[in-house]
C-alpha positions, 0 to 999 in steps of 0.5 A, a space after each residue: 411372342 414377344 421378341 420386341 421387349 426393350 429391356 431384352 433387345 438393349 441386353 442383345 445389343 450389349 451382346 454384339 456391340 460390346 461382347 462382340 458375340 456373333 449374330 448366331 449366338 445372340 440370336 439364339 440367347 434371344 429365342 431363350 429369353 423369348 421362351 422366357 417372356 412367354 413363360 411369365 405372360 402365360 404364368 403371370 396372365 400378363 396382356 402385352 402393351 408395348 407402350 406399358 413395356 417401354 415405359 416400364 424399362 424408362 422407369 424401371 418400373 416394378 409395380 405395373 402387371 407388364 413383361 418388363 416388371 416380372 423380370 425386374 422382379 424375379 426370385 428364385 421361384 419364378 428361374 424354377 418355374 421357368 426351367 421346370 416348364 422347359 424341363 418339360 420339352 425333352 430338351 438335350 441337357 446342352 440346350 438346357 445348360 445354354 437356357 441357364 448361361 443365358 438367364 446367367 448372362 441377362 441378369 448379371 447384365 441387370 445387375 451391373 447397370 442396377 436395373 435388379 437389386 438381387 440375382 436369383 441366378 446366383 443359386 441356379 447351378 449349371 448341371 453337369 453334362 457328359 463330356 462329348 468327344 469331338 467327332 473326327 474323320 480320317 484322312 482319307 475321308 478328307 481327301 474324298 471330301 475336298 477332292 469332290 468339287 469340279 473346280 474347272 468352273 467359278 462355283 467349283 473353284 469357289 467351294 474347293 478353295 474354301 474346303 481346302 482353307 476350312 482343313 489347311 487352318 481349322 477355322 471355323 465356319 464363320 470365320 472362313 466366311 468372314 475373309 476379305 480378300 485383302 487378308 490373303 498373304 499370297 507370298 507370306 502363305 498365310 491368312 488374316 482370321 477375325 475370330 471370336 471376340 474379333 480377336 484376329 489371328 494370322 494361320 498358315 496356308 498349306 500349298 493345297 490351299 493356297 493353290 485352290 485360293 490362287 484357282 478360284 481367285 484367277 477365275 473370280 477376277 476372270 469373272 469381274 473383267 468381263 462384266 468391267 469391275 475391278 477386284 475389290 481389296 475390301 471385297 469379301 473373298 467367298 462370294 455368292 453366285 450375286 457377287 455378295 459375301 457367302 453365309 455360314 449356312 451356305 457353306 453347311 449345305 455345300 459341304 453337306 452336297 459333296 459328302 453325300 456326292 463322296 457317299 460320306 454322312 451328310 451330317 459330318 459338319 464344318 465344325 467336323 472338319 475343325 475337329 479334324 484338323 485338329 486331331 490330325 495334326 496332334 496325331 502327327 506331333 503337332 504340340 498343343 500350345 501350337 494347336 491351340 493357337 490355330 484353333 483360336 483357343 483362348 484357353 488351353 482346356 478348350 484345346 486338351 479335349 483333342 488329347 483324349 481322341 488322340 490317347 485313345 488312339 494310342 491305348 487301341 495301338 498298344 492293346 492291338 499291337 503289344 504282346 501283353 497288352 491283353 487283360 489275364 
C-alpha cells in the first residue's frame, strides 16, 4: 500500500484546500489513486523507497524505477492496463466511472503545474451509466420515521431535531452536521447551511422542526448549566454524547436504528430523506428553480432528476384514473 506518495498526497491536498471537497470524497479519490500506485509497483516491479519517491517528485524525476516516475510517465497503455485490472473486480460501473474522473482529475492537476507533458486521460471516455432514479419514500413512511425518537431525554430530543431538520430542508447529511448553533434563526425560522464548495446557503425551517430544534436546544443548554458552562455561540449544534460535533456516519446509524424500530428498510438512507423532500415538495407544486435552490444545486439538471419521479407519478394517475387511458 502506498498511501504516503507525495506527489499523490499534495493532489489530495489541493482537493480540500483549494477545491474545498469534503474529507469523504477526497478520501475516496485517494483509495482510487492508492489502487493506482499498487497497479504500477506490481505491474513495473517497483521497490518502494520512500526517500527515492520524494526525491523524484522535487525533481520531478523520470528516469529513476520509482512509483512517482511511472506516473509522471504514463501513456495511454499504462490508464488501460490499470482500468482492465479494475475491470477485473466486478466493480459497479458508478465505482468505475469515479476511478476515471479520478485519474481525470489528478492529471489535469499535473498538467496544470506542468508536472506532465501529455494527458493520457484526454482519450479515456467515461462510460455511459443507466440513469438511476432517485429512491423516495412517502409521506407517511416519514411520519413514521420522525415520530420515532423518545424525545423526553437529551439524545432523543437531539435525534428527532435533526430528522426533522434532514426533512424540513433536505440537507445533506454533512451538511446537518456541520451546523453551529449560531446558524439557527430562531425568529427568522431559518438555517445557515455550508454546502459543497462551502457555498452557503439560508433555507427555511418548518414549524415541526424549528419546535424539535428549540426541544433539544432547551434541553442541551439544561444539560451544559448543571455541569457550570455556558452555550457556545461557535459550538457545533448536533453534539455527541462527549459534548463534540456528531459525525455523518453517526447520523447514518441513527437513522438506520429508528427505520428498523418503525419496521422501515434499514437501508433507506440520509440521502433518501433528501430525495424525499424533494419529491414531495414537486408533488405538491413546489417550482424547480425553488427546489433546486433548497437542495444547493449548482445546476438545474442536477435538479430536473426529481421530474422524472414526479412524471411518472402523474402518468400511473392518468392510466389508473382516466376512461381511455388503457391501450386498445
Amino acid at each position: 500500500m502506498h498511501d504516503n506518495l507525495p506527489i499523490v498526497q499534495m493532489f489530495l491536498s489541493y482537493l480540500i484546500d483549494e477545491r474545498h471537497f469534503s474529507p469523504y470524497t477526497s478520501r475516496c479519490y485517494g483509495l482510487d489513486l492508492r489502487q493506482y500506485s499498487d497497479f504500477l509497483v506490481e505491474h513495473f516491479g517497483i521497490k518502494h523507497d520512500e526517500a527515492a519517491e520524494k526525491s523524484a517528485c522535487d525533481k520531478r524525476d523520470t528516469k529513476s524505477n520509482t512509483v512517482t516516475a511511472k506516473i509522471l510517465l504514463a501513456d495511454l497503455d499504462t490508464i488501460r492496463g490499470f482500468l482492465a485490472k479494475m475491470g477485473e473486480q466486478n466493480y459497479s460501473a458508478a465505482t468505475m466511472a469515479r476511478k476515471i474522473a479520478t485519474l481525470r482529475s489528478f492529471h489535469k492537476w499535473m498538467e496544470k503545474r506542468s508536472l506532465v507533458a501529455n494527458n493520457p486521460m484526454l482519450m479515456i471516455r467515461t462510460p455511459k451509466q443507466a440513469k438511476r432514479l432517485p429512491k423516495a419514500i412517502t409521506v407517511d413512511q416519514v411520519e413514521r420515521l420522525l415520530s420515532a425518537p423518545d424525545d423526553r431525554d437529551l439524545l432523543g430530543a437531539r435525534d428527532r431535531a435533526i430528522l426533522e431538520t434532514l426533512y424540513s430542508t433536505g440537507i445533506r447529511v454533512s451538511e446537518v452536521v456541520g451546523i453551529n448553533r449560531a446558524d439557527v434563526n430562531d425568529a427568522g425560522e431559518s438555517i445557515i447551511i455550508r454546502g459543497k464548495g462551502r457555498r452557503e446557503r439560508v433555507v427555511p425551517l418548518g414549524s415541526h422542526a424549528l419546535g424539535a430544534l428549540r426541544h433539544y436546544v432547551q434541553m442541551l443548554d439544561g444539560e451544559l448549566a448543571k455541569a457550570g458552562l455556558a452555550a457556545d455561540p461557535d459550538a457545533p449544534l448536533f453534539v455527541n454524547k462527549h459534548g463534540t460535533r456528531l459525525s455523518s456516519r453517526s447520523v447514518r446509524r441513527k437513522v438506520s436504528k429508528y427505520l428498523t424500530q418503525v419496521g422501515l428498510d434499514p437501508d433507506i438512507s440520509p440521502h433518501t430523506i433528501r430525495h424525499s423532500f424533494a419529491t414531495h415538495l414537486l408533488d405538491n407544486g413546489a417550482d424547480l428553480r425553488s427546489v433546486q435552490e433548497l437542495l444547493g444545486h449548482q445546476s438545474l439538471s442536477s435538479t430536473q432528476v426529481y421530474t422524472h419521479l414526479t412524471s411518472q407519478r402523474m402518468r400511473d394517475a392518468y392510466d389508473k384514473a382516466h376512461p381511455r387511458a388503457e391501450a386498445s
